[in-house]
C-alpha positions as CSV (number, residue, x, y, z in Angstrom):
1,X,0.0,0.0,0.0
2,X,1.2,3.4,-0.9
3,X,-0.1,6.8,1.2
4,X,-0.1,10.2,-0.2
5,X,-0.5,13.5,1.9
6,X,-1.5,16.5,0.0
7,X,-0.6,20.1,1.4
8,X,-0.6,23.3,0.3
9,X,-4.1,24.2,-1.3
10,X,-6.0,27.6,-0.2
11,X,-7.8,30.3,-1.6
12,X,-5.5,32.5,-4.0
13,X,-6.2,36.1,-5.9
14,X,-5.9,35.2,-9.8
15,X,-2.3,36.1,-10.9
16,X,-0.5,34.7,-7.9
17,X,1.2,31.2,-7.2
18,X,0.9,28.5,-4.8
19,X,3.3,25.0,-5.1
20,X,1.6,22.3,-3.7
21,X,3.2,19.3,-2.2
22,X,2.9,15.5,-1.9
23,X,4.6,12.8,0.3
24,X,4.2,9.3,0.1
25,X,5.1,6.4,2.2
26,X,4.6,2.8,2.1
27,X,5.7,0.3,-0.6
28,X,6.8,3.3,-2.7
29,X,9.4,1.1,-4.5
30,X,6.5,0.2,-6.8
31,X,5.9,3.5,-7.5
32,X,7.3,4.8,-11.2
33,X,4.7,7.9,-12.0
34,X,3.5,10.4,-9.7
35,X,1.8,13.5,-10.7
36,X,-1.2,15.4,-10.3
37,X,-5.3,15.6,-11.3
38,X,-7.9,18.1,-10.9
39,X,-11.2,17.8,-10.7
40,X,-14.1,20.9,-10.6
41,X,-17.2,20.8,-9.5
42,X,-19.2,19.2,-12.1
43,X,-16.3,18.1,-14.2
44,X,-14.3,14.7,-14.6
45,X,-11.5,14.5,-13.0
46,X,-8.4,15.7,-15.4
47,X,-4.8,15.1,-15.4
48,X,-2.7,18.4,-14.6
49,X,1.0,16.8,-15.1
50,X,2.6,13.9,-13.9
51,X,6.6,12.7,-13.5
52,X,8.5,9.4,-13.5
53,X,10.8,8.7,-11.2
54,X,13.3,9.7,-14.4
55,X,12.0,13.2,-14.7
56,X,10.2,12.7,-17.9
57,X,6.8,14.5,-17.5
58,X,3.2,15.2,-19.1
59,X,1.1,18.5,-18.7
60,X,-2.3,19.0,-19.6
61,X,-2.5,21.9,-22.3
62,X,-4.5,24.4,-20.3
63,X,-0.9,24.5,-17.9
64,X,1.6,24.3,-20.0
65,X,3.8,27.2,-19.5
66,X,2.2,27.9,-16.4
67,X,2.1,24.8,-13.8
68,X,5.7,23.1,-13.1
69,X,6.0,19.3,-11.5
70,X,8.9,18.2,-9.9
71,X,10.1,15.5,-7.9
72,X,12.5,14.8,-5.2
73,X,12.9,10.8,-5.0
74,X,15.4,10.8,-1.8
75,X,11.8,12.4,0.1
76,X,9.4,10.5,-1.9
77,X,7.9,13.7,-2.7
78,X,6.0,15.3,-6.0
79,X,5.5,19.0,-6.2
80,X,3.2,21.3,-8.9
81,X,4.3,24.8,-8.9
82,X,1.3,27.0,-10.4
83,X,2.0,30.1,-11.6
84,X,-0.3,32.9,-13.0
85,X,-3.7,31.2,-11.9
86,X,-6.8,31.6,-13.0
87,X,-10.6,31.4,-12.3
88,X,-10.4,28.0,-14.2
89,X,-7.7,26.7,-12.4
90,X,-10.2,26.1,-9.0
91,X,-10.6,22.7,-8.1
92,X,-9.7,20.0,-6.1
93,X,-6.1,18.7,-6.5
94,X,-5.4,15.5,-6.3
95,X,-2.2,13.4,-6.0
96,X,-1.8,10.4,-7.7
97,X,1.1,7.5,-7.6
98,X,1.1,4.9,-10.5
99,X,2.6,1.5,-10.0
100,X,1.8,-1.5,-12.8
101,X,-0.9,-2.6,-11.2
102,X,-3.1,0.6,-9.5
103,X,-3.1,4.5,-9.1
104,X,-3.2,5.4,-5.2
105,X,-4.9,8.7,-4.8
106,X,-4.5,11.3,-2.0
107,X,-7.6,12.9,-0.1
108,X,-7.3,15.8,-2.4
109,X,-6.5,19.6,-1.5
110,X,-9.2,22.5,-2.9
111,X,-7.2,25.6,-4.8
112,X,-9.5,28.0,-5.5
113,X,-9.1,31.2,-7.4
114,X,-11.0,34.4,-7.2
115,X,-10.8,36.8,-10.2
């Protein structure tokens, strides 16, 4: 079993940032991806960007340029810098850790955005 704690959400003024943070523990030798979703209210859940244990990553469109993941393996921890948010950009973040067999999901951390 893998854990994931989420930090680092709040309620932002569009145009600022705000990194939020994720640390797992557990049988994290399993885990290759780790990354990030997002899901508004009414709306599927969404990938935001995700990173493998090599650095290789995959952003959604609407962040590109914008949003940054990172990882730091020695602390078992993914990061998601978001720069210049926006109204759209409210939601629930959610981290995710992918082994071959299942995605482990934090409890989520609500960013929202006021224009």
């Amino acid at each position: 079993q893998v854990r994931l704690v989420e930090s680092g959400g709040g309620l932002v003024q569009a145009g600022v940032s705000l990194r939020l943070s994720c640390a797992a523990s557990g049988s994290i030798f399993s885990i290759d991806v780790m990354g990030w979703y997002r899901q508004a209210p009414g709306n599927q859940r969404e990938l935001v960007a995700i990173i493998t244990r090599g650095g290789s990553t995959n952003y959604a469109d609407s962040v590109k340029g914008r949003f940054a993941v990172s990882r730091d393996n020695a602390k078992n921890t993914v990061y998601l810098q978001m720069n210049s948010l926006n109204a759209e950009d409210t939601a629930v973040y959610y981290c995710v850790a992918r082994s071959l067999t299942r995605d482990y999901w934090g409890q989520g951390t609500q960013v929202t955005v006021s224009s």
